[in-house]
FIKOLZA-1660 file (N, C-alpha, C; in steps of 0.1 Angstrom, whole numbers, plus 5000, padded with zeros to 4 digits):
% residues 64
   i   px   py   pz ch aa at
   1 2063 5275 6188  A  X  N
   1 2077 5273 6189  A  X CA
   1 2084 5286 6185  A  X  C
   2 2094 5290 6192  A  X  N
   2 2100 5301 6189  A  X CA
   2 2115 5301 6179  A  X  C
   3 2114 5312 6169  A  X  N
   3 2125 5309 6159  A  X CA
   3 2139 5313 6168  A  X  C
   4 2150 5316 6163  A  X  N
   4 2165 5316 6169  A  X CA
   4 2163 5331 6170  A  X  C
   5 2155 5341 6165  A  X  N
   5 2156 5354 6163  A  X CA
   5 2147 5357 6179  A  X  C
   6 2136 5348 6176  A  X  N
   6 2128 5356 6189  A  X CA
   6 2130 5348 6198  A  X  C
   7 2139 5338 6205  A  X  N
   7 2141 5334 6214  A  X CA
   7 2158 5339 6221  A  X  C
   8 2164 5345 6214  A  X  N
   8 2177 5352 6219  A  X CA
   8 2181 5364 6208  A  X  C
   9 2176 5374 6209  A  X  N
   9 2177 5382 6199  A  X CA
   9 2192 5392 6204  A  X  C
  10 2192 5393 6217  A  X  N
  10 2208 5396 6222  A  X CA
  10 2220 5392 6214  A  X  C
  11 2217 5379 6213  A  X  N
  11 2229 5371 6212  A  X CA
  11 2232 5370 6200  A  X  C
  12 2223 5374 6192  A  X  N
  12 2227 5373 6178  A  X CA
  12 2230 5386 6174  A  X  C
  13 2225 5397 6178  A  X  N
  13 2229 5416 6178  A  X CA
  13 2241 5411 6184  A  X  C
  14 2246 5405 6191  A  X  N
  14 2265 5405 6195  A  X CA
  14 2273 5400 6184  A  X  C
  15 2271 5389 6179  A  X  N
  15 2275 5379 6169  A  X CA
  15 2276 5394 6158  A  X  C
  16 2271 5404 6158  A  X  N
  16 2270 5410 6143  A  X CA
  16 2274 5426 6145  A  X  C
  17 2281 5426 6157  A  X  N
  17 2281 5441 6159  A  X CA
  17 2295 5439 6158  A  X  C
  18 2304 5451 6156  A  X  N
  18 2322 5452 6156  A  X CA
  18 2325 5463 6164  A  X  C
  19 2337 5458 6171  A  X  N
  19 2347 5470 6174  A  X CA
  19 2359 5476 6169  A  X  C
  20 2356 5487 6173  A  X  N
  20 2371 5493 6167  A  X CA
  20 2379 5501 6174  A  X  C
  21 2393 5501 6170  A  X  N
  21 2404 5505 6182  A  X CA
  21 2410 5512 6169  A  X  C
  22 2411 5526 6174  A  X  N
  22 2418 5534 6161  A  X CA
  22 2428 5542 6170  A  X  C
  23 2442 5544 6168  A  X  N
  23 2455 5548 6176  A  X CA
  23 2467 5556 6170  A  X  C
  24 2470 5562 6180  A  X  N
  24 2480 5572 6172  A  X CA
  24 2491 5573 6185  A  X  C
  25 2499 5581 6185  A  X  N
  25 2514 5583 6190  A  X CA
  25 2508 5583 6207  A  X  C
  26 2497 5590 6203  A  X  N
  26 2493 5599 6219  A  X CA
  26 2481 5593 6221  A  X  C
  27 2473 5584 6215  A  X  N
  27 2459 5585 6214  A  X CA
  27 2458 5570 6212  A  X  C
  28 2447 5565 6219  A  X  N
  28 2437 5550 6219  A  X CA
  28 2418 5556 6219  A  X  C
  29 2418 5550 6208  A  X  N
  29 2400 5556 6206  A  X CA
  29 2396 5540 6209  A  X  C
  30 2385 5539 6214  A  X  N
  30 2381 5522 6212  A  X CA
  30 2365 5527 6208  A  X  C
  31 2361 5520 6202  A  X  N
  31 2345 5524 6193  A  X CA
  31 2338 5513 6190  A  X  C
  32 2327 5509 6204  A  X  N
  32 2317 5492 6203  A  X CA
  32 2310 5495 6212  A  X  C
  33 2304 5485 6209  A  X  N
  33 2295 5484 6223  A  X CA
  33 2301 5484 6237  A  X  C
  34 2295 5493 6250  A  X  N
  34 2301 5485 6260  A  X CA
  34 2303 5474 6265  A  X  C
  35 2300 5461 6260  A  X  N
  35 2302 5452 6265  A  X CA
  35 2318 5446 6259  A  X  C
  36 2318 5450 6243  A  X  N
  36 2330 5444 6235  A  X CA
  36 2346 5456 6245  A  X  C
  37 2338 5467 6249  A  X  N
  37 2350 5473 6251  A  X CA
  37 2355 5466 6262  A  X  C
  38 2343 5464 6273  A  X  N
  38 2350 5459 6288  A  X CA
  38 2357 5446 6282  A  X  C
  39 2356 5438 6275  A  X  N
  39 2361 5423 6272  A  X CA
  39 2375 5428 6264  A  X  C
  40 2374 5435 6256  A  X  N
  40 2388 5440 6253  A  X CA
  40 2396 5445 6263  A  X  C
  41 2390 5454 6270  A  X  N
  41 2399 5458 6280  A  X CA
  41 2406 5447 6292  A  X  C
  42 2396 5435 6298  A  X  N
  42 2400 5423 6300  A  X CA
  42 2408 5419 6298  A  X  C
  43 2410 5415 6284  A  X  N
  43 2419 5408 6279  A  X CA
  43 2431 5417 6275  A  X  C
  44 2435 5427 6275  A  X  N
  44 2444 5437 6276  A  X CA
  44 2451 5434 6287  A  X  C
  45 2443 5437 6302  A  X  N
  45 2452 5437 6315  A  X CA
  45 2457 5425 6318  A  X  C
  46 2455 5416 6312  A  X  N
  46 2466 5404 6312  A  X CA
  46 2479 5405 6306  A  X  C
  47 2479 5418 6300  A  X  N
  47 2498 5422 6293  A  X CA
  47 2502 5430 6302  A  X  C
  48 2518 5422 6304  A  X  N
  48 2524 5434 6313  A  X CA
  48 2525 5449 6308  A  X  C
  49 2528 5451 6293  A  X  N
  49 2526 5462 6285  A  X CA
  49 2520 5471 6291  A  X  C
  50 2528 5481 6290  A  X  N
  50 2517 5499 6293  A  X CA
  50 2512 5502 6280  A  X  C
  51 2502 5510 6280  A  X  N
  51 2497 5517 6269  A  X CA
  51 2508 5526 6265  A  X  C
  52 2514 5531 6268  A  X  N
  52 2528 5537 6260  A  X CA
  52 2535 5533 6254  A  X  C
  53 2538 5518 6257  A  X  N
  53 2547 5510 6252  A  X CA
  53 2539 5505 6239  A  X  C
  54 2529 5500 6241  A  X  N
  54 2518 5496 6230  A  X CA
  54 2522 5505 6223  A  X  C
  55 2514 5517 6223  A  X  N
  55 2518 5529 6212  A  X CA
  55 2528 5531 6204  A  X  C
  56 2538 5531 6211  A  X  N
  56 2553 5534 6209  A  X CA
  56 2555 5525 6197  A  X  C
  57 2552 5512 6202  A  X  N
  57 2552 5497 6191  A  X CA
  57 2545 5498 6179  A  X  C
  58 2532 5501 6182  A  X  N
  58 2526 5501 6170  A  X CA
  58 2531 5519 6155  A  X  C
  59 2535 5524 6164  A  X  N
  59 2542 5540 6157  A  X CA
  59 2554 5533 6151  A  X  C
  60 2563 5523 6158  A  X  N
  60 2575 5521 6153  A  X CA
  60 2574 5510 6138  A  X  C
  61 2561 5509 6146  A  X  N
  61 2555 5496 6132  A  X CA
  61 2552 5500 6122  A  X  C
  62 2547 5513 6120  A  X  N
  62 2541 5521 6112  A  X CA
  62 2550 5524 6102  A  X  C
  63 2563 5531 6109  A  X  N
  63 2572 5537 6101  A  X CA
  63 2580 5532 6094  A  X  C
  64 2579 5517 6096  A  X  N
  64 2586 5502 6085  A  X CA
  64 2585 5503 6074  A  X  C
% end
C-alpha cells in the first residue's frame, strides 16, 4: 500500500510552496513556481484593471 507521500508527492510540494508578488510605482516582481504564477496571472486577466492602474492603487495605498 502506498502512503499519501509516495502516491502524489506533486500534490503535496504544491500544498507547501508560496508565492510572492513584490511591487513598486514602476515594478511587479512575481516569485513561485511556474505553475502558481500562470494561475495568478489567470486570475488577474479577469480585471478590467491595467497594471498601472493596479500600481498607481496600491502607491496611493501606501502613502495613507
Amino acid at each position: 500500500m502506498l502512503t499519501t507521500s509516495q502516491a502524489c508527492p506533486k500534490q503535496i510540494k504544491r500544498e507547501l510552496t508560496t508565492m510572492k508578488t513584490y511591487s513598486s510605482l514602476r515594478h511587479l516582481r512575481i516569485v513561485g513556481k511556474a505553475w502558481e504564477i500562470r494561475a495568478k496571472l489567470r486570475g488577474w486577466a479577469g480585471n478590467p484593471m491595467t497594471l498601472q492602474e493596479w500600481l498607481g492603487r496600491l502607491d496611493r495605498a501606501a502613502k495613507r
